[in-house]
C-alpha positions as CSV (number, residue, x, y, z in Angstrom):
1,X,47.0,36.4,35.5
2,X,47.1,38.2,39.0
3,X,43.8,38.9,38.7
4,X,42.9,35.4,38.4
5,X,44.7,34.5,40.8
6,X,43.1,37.3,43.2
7,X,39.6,36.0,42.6
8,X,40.6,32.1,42.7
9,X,42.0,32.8,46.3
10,X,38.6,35.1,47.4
11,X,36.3,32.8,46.1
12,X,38.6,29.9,48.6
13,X,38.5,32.6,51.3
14,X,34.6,33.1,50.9
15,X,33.3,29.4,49.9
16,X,36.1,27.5,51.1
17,X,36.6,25.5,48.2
18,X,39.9,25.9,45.5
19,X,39.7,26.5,41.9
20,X,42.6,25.9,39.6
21,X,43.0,27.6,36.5
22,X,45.2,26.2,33.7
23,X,47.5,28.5,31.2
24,X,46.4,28.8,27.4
25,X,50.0,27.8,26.7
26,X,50.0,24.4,28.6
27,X,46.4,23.6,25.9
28,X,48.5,25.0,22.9
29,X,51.5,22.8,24.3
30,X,49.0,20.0,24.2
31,X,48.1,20.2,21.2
32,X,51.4,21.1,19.5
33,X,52.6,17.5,21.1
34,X,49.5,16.1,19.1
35,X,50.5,17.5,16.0
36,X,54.2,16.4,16.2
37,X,53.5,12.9,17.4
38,X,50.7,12.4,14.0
39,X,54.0,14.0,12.0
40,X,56.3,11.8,13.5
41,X,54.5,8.6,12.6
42,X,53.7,9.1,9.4
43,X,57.0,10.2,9.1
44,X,57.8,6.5,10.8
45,X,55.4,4.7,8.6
46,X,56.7,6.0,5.3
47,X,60.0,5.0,6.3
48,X,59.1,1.6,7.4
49,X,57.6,1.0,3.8
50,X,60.7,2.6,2.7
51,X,62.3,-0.1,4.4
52,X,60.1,-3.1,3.8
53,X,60.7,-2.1,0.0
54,X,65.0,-2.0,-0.1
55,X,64.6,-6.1,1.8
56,X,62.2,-6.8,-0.6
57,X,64.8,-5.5,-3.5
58,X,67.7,-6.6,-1.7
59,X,66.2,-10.3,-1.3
60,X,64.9,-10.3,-5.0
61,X,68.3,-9.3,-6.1
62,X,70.3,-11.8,-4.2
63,X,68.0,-14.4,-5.7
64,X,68.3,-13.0,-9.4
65,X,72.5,-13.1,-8.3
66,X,72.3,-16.9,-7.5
67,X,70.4,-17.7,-11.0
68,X,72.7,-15.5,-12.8
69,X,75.6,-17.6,-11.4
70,X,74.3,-20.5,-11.9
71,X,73.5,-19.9,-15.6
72,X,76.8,-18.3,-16.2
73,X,78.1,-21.3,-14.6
74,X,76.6,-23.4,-17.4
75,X,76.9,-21.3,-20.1
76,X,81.1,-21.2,-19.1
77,X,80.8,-25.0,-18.8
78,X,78.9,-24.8,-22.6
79,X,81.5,-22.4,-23.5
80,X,84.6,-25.2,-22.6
81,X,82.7,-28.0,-23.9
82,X,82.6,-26.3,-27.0
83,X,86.3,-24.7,-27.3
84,X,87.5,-28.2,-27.0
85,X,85.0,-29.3,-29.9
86,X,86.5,-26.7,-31.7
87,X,90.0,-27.7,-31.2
88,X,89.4,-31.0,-32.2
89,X,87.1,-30.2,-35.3
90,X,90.4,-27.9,-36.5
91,X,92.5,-31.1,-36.1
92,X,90.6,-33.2,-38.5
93,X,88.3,-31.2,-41.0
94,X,89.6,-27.3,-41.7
95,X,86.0,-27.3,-42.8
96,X,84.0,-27.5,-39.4
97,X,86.0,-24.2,-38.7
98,X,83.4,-21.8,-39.2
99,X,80.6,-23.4,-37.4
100,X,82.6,-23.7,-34.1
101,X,83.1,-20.2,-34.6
102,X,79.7,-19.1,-34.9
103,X,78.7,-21.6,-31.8
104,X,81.6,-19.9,-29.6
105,X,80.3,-16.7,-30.6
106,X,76.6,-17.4,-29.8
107,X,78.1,-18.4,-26.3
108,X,80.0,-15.4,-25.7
109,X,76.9,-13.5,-26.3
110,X,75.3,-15.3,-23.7
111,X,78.0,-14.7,-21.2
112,X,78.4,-11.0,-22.1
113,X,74.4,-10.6,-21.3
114,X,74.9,-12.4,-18.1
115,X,77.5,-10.5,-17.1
116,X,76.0,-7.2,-17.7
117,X,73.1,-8.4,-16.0
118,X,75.2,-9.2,-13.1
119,X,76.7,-6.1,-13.5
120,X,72.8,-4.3,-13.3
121,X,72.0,-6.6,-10.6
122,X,74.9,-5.5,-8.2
123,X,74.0,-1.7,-8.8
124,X,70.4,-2.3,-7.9
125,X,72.2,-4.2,-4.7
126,X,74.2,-1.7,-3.6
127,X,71.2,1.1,-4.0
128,X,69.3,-1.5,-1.7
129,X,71.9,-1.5,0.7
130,X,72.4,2.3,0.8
131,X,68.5,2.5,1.5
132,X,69.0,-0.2,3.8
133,X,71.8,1.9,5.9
134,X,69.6,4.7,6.3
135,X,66.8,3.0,7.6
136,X,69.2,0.5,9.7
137,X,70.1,3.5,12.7
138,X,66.0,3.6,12.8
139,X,65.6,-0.1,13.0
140,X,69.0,-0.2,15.8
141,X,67.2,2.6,17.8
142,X,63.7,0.7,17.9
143,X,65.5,-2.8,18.8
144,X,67.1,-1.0,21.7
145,X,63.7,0.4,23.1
146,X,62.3,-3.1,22.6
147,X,65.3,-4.6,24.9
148,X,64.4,-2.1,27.6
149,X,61.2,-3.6,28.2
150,X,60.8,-5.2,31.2
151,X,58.6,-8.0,31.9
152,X,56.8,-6.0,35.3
153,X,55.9,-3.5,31.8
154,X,54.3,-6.8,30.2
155,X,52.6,-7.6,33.2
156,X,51.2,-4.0,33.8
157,X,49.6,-4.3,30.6
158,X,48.1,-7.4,31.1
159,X,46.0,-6.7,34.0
160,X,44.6,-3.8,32.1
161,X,41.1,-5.5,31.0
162,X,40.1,-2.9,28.3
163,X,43.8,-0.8,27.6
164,X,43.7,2.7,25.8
165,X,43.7,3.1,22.0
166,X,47.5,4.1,22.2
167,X,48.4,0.9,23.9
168,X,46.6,-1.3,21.5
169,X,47.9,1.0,18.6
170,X,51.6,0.5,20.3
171,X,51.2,-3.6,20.3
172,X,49.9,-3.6,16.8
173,X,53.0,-1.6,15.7
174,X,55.2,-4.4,17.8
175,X,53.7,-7.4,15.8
176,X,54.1,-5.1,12.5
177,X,57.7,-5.3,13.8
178,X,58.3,-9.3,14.3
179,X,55.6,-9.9,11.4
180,X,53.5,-11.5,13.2
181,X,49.3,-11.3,12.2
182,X,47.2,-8.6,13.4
183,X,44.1,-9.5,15.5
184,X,41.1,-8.0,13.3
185,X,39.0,-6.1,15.5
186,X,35.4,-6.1,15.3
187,X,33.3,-3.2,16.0
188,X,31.0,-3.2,18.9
């Protein structure tokens, strides 16, 4: 490295001219940083999906929830209708007795599958939810670098009339954020 040196200030000494020289370890940490950041999001893009999938589960679940209810709310309004039947048929004919018994026990089949559904449902919820609180410290930490944008960044960007790859790569992960469309691009 002296050497280099040496000859870098001769040849300014002789030619009057200065000639830089860069370290091999600057390059390699150049292209270490390249490798990390291609790591880092894929690493960021599988956990998006990861992400997009536990919403999609925990939205699909909360809908499934509201049907179950609402059927188990009819099937417990079946289930009253037809215990009072019963009661009544036991007042006037012993002989109705059996086949209230084997309509309450068609409907307490029916509740018994809708609450183990329930029961299945709210598992697959809370294993949405746990997915969900992994990914949320990801999703606070991007929010927060979106709020320290500031609008002088915006207008930066703006009055760039043909801006880098990277910046048209960072926009099209913003509007992947808000769901918004992508632009297509067509090749020129």
């Amino acid at each position: 490295h002296k050497m280099v040196s040496d000859v870098c200030d001769e040849y300014f000494n002789s030619m009057r001219r200065k000639v830089y020289q860069t370290p091999k370890s600057y390059l390699s940490f150049i292209a270490a940083y390249k490798s990390m950041y291609n790591e880092k999001l894929s690493a960021l893009k599988e956990k998006e999906g990861r992400v997009r999938l536990g919403l999609e589960k925990l939205e699909q679940g909360a809908k499934d929830v509201e049907k179950l209810k609402s059927v188990l709310a009819d099937e417990q309004v079946k289930l009253e209708q037809t215990s009072r039947k019963v009661n009544d048929m036991l007042e006037t004919v012993n002989m109705s007795k059996a086949e209230a018994k084997i309509e309450e026990e068609r409907v307490e089949a029916i509740k018994k599958k809708c609450e183990s559904d329930a029961v299945r449902i709210q598992k697959d919820k809370e294993s949405c939810e746990a997915d969900l609180a992994a990914a949320q410290p990801h999703v606070d930490k991007a929010n927060k670098a979106i709020k320290e944008v500031k609008e002088g960044h915006i207008s930066e960007i703006k009055k760039l009339a043909n801006p880098s790859d990277i910046i048209k790569l960072v926009f099209d992960c913003v509007l992947i954020l808000f769901q918004l469309p992508l632009t297509p691009v067509n090749p020129t």
